[in-house]
C-alpha positions in Angstrom: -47.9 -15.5 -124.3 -51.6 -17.1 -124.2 -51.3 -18.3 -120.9 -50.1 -15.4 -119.1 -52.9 -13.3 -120.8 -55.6 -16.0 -119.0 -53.8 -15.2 -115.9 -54.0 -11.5 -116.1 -57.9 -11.1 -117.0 -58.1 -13.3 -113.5 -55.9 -10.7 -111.4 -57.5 -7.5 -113.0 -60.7 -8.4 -114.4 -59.1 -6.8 -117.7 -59.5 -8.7 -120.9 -57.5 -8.3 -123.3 -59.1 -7.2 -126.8 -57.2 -9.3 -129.2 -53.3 -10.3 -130.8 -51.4 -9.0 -133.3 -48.4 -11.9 -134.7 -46.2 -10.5 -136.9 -43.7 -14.3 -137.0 -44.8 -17.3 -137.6 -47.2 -18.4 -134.8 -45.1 -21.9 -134.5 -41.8 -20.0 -133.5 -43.6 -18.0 -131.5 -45.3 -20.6 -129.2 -49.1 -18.5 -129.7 -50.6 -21.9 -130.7 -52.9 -22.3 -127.5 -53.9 -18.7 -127.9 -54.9 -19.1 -131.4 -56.8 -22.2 -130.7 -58.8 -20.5 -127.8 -59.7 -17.3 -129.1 -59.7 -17.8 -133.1 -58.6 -16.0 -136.0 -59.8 -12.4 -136.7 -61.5 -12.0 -139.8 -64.4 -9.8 -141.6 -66.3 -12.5 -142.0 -66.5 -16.2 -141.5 -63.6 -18.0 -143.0 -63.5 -22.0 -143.2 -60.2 -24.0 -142.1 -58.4 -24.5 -145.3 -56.4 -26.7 -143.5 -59.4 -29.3 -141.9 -61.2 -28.5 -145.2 -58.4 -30.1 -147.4 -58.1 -32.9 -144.5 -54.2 -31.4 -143.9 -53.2 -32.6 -140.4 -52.6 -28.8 -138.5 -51.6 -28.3 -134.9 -53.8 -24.7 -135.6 -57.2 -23.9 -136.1 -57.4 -21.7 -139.1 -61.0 -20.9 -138.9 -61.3 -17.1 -139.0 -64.7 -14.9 -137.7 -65.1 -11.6 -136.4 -65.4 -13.2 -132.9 -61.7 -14.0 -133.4 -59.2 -12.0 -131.5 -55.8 -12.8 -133.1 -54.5 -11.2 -136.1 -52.1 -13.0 -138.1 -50.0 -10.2 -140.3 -46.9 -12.7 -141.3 -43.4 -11.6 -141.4 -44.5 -7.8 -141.2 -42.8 -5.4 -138.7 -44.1 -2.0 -139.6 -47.5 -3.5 -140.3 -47.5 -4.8 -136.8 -46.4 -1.3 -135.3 -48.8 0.6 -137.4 -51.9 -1.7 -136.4 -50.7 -1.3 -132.8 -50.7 2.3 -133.3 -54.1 2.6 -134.8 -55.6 0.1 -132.3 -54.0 1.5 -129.5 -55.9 4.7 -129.9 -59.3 3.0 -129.8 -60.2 5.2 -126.5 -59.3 8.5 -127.8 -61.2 7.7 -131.3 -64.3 5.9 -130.8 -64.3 5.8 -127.1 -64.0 1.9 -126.1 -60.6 1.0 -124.6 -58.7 -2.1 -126.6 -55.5 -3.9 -125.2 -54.0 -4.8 -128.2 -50.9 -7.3 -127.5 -48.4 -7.7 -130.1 -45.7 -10.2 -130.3 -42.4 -10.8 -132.9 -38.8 -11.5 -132.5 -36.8 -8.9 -130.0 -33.9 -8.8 -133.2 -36.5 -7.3 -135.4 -38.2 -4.4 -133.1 -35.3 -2.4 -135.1 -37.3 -3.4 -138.2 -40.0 -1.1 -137.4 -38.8 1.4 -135.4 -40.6 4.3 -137.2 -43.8 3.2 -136.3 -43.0 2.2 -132.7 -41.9 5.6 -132.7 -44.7 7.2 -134.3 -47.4 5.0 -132.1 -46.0 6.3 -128.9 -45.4 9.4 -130.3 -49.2 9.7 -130.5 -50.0 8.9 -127.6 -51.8 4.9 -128.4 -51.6 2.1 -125.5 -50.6 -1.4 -127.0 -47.7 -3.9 -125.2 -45.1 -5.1 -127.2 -43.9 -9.0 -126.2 -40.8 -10.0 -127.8 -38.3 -12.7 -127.9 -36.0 -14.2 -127.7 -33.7 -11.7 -126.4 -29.9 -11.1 -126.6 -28.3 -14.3 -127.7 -30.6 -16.5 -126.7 -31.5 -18.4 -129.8 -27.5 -18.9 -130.0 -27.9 -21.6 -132.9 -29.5 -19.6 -135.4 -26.3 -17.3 -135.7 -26.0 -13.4 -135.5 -29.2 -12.4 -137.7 -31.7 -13.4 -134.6 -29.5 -11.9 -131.6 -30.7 -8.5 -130.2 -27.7 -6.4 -128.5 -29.2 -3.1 -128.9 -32.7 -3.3 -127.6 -32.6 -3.0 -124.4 -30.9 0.6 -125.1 -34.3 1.4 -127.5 -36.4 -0.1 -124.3 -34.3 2.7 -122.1 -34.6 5.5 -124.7 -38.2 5.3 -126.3 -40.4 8.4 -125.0 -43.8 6.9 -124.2 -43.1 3.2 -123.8 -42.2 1.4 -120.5 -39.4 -1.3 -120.9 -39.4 -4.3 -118.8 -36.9 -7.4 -118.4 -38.5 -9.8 -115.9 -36.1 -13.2 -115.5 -39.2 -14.9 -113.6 -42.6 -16.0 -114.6 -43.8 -14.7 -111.2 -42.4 -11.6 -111.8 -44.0 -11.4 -115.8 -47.4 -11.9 -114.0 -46.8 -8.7 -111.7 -45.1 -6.3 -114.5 -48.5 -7.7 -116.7 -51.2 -6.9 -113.9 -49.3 -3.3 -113.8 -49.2 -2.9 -117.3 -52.4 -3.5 -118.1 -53.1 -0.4 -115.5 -50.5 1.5 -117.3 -51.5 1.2 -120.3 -55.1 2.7 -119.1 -53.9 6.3 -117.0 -54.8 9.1 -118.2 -54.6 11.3 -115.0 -51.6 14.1 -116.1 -47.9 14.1 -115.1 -48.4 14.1 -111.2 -45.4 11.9 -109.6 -45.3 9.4 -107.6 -43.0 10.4 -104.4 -42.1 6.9 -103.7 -40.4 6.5 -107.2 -40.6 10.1 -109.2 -42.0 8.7 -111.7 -45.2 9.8 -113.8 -47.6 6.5 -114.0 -51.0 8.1 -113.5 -50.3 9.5 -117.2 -49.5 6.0 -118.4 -48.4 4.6 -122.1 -47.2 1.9 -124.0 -45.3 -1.2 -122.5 -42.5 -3.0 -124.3 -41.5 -7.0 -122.5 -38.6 -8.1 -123.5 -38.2 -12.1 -122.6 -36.8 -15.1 -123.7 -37.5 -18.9 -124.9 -34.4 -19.8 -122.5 -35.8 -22.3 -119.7 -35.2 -21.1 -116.3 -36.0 -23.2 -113.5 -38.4 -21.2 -111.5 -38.4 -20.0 -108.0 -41.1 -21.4 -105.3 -42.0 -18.9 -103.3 -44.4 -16.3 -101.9 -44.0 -12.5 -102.5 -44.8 -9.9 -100.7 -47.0 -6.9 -101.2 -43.6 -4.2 -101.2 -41.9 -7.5 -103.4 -44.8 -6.6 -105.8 -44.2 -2.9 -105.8 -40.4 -2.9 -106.1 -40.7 -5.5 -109.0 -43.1 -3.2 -110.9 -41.0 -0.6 -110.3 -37.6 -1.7 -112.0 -35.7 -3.9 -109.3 -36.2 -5.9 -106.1 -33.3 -7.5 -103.8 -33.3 -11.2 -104.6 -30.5 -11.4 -101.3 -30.1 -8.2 -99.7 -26.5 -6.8 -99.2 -25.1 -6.6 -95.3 -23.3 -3.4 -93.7 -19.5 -5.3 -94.4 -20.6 -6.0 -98.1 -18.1 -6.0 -100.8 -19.8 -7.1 -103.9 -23.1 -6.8 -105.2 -24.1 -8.4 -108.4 -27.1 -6.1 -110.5 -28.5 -8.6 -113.1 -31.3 -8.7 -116.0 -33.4 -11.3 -117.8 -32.2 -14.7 -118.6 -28.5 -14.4 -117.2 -30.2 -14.9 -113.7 -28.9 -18.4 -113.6 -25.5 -16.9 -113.8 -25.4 -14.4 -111.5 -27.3 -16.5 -108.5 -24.2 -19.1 -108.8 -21.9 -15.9 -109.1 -23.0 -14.8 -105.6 -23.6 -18.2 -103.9 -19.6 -19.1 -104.9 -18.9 -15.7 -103.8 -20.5 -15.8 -100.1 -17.9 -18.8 -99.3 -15.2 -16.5 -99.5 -16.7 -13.1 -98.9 -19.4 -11.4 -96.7 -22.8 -10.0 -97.4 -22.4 -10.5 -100.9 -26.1 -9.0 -102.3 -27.8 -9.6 -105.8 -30.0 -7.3 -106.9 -32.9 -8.1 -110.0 -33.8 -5.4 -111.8 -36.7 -5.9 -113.9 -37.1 -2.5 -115.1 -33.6 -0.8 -116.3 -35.8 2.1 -118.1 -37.9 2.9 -114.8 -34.9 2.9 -112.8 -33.3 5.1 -114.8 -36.3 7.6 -115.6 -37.2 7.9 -111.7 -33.4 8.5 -111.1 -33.0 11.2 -113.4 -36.3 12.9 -112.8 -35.5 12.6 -108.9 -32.6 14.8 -110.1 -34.0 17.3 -111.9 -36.5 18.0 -109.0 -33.5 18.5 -106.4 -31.3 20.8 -108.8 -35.0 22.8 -108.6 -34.5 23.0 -105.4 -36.9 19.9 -104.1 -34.5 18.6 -101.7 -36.8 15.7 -100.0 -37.4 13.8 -103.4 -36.5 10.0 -103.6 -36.7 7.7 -106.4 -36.3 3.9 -106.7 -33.0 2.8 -107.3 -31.4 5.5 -104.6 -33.9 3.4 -102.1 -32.7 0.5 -103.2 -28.7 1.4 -103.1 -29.2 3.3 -99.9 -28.2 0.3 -97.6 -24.6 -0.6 -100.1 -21.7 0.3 -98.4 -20.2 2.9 -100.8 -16.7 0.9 -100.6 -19.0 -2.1 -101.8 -18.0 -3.5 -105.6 -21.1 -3.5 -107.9 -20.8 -5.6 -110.9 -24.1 -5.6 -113.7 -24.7 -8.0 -116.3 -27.7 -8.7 -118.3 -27.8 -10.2 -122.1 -27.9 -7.0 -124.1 -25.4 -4.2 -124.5 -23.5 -3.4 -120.9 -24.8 0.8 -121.2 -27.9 -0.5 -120.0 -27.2 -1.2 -116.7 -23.2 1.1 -116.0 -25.9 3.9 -115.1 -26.2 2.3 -112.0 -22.8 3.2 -110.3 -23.6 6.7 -110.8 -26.4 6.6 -108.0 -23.8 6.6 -105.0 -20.8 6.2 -106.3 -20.2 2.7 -106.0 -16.9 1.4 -108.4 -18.8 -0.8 -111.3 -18.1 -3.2 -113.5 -20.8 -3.8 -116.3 -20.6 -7.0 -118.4 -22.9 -7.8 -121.8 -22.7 -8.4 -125.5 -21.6 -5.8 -127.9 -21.2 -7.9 -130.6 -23.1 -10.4 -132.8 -22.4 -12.9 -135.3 -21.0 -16.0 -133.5 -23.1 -19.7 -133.3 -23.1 -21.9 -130.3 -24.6 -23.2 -127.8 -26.0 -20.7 -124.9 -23.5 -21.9 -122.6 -20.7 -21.5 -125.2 -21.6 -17.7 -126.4 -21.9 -16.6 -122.6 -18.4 -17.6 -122.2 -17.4 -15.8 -125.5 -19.2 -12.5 -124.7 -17.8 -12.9 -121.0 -21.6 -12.6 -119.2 -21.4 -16.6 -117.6 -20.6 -17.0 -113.9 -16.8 -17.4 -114.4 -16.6 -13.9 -116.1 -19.0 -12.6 -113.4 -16.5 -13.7 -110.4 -13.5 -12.4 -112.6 -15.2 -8.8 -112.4 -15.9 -8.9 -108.8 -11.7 -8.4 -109.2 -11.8 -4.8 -110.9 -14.3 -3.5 -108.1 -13.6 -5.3 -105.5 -10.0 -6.4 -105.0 -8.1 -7.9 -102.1 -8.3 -11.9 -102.3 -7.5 -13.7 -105.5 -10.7 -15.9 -106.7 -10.0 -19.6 -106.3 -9.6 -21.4 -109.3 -12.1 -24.0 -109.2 -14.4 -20.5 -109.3 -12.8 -19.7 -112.5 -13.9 -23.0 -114.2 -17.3 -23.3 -113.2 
């Protein structure tokens, strides 16, 4: 988390005004933030720890210079300091982007105040991880199914799901520029969606390693990721599949469409970054036609425009399958979405994708039920 906030006061020229750590800061990987920018505190507090000569990877040494908060294992607390720092602009007149980060398992914990911050209006990002069933070995008490449903639902709070760190460092330039609008409900043509007003951002993201992509975005690769989904290989006019993912199941579904382009054409892949922008730009483009706007577009019709509406579209992301199903709606298309609804089981990553049926294997054996013709090879099936 620390490093990404050094990036983005680079980009914007926005610093960020302190973190608030409701988990222990070990778990949590804020150690080089703490280090750099201290611990919060009324007054100057000595090191304990380097006081007592007890070897410490942290420095405990608190001032009012500091800008992280440490609150322990406190959920609520964390949502209700959010809140009140959140609305530092409208109270005292000094903007403050207050960063908060916990476990994505325990947002449900303190729900009421998330609701209640955004409710009134205060500007904070939420950071938490590890999502879905990431942190397989620690069993069915840290595995999130249902947030990315709260992410989609939550009035006032912009959901993101990036699966790249180039892609974090876009959605976190934008958010930062989100969380400071204040210009009204005017939307945006291009996406029907309201950011001028702005709000609250919630990043959902994961301790799962990816190996990373090198390679050079462009300008409209910028927008589209900032606006909920980008074309990581763009569908052709005889396509017959395209695979919609989210987040860490990336991996899977670039293996799902390379096996799949042996055999069939134009397979696509879509990333969507932002389910919850997709969504809110697709059913406020809808409201504005039934009022009789006929000319209005929003994001993910652009993107789908090109899909052949005989094309296949299977979506998988780690989190419950609702998320994404939406997405057949926009033209049509016959979908298949894969994710976890359950929790409980321990295991390795691999072993729980293949239980929950969102690992490549289960993502070629869906490309069946909207796309059928040719049976799938069975090496496929094993991979």
């Amino acid at each position: 988390m620390a490093q990404f906030s050094m990036e983005i006061m680079r980009l914007t020229g926005s610093v960020p005004r302190g973190n608030q750590q409701p988990d222990v800061s070990v778990s949590t990987n804020l150690g080089p933030w703490i280090n750099k920018r201290g611990i919060f505190a009324g007054q100057h507090e000595d090191d304990v720890f380097r006081k007592e000569r007890i070897a410490s990877p942290f420095v405990w040494e608190g001032s009012p210079a500091g800008q992280h908060i440490e609150l322990g294992i406190a959920e609520m607390n964390l949502t209700t300091l959010l809140s009140a720092l959140g609305l530092s602009h409208s109270l005292f007149g000094e903007r403050l982007f207050p960063v908060g980060t916990l476990y994505d398992p325990f947002i449900q914990r303190c729900l009421d105040g998330l609701n209640y911050a955004c409710y009134q209006d205060a500007r904070f990002m939420l950071a938490a991880t590890p999502s879905g069933i990431t942190l397989a070995p620690e069993g069915g008490a840290h595995q999130s199914i249902s947030t990315p449903l709260i992410g989609l639902a939550q009035d006032g709070l912009a959901s993101f799901e990036p699966s790249f760190v180039d892609e974090l460092a876009i959605i976190m330039r934008f958010a930062f520029d989100y969380m400071q609008g204040s210009e009204g409900t005017l939307r945006d043509p291009e996406t029907c969606l309201c950011d001028g007003a702005g709000g609250s951002v919630y990043l959902r993201l994961s301790t799962r390693p990816l190996e990373q992509p090198v390679r050079q975005l462009t300008d409209m690769d910028e927008k589209n990721i900032a606006s909920g989904g980008y074309w990581l290989r763009k569908p052709g006019p005889n396509a017959e599949v395209v695979i919609a993912y989210t987040g860490v199941v990336a991996p899977e579904a670039i293996r799902a469409a390379g096996l799949l382009g042996e055999d069939r054409r134009d397979v696509g892949l879509l990333a969507i970054t932002s389910a919850d922008r997709l969504y809110a730009g697709w059913t406020a483009a809808g409201r504005e036609r039934e009022a009789g706007i006929t000319d209005v577009q929003c994001h993910a019709k652009r993107l789908l425009a090109g899909v052949p509406t005989r094309c296949g579209l299977v979506t998988v992301l780690d989190g419950h399958p609702a998320t994404l199903a939406w997405l057949g709606s926009v033209y049509g298309h016959r979908t298949r979405s894969l994710g976890v609804e359950h929790f409980g089981q321990t295991g390795t990553i691999d072993e729980l994708y293949r239980h929950y049926g969102v690992d490549t294997s289960a993502i070629l054996r869906a490309t069946q039920a909207v796309a059928p013709g040719r049976p799938l090879r069975h090496d496929w099936l094993a991979a």
